[in-house]
C-alpha positions in Angstrom: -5.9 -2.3 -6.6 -2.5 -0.4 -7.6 -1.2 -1.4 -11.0 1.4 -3.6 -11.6 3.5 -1.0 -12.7 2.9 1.2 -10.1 4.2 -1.6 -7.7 7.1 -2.0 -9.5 8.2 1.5 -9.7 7.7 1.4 -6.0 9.8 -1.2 -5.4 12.5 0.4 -8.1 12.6 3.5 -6.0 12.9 2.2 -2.8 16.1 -0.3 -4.0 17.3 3.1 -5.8 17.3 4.8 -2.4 19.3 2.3 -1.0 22.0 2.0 -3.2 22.6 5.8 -5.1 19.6 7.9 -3.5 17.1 9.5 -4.8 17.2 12.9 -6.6 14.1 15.7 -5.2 12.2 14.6 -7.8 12.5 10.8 -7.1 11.8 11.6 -3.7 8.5 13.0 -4.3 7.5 10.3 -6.9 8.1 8.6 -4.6 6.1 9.8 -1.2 3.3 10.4 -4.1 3.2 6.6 -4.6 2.8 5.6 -1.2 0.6 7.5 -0.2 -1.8 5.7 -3.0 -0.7 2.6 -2.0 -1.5 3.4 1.4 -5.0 4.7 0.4 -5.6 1.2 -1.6 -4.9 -1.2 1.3 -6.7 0.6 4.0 -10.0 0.8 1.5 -9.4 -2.3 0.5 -8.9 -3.7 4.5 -11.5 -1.3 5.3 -14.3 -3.2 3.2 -12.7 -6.5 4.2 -13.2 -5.9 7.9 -16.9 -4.1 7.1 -17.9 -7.6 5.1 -17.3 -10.2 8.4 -19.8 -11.2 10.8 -19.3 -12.2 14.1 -20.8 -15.6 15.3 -20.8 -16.6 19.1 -21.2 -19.8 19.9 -24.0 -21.0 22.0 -23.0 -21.9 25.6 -25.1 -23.9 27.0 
């Protein structure tokens, strides 16, 4: 799980880009972040999806 900090620096960058832009370096913080918040949720929906089991029901 990405920190709490992390997430909010996220969120500070992207209402920063919104209103003034972001310098280069901003930028890069920036696609930096993302990307491992990107990584986090598709491990973390990765080993959600791996962990259900599929029941049918019986027809009869």
């Amino acid at each position: 799980m990405l920190s709490q900090a992390k997430l909010q620096r996220i969120n500070e960058l992207a209402r920063k880009k919104k209103t003034q832009g972001l310098t280069p370096s901003e930028a890069e913080e920036q696609r930096l972040l993302r990307e491992e918040y990107l990584a986090v949720f598709r491990k973390t929906f990765r080993d959600h999806l791996d962990r259900i089991t599929v029941v049918e029901a019986d027809h009869h």
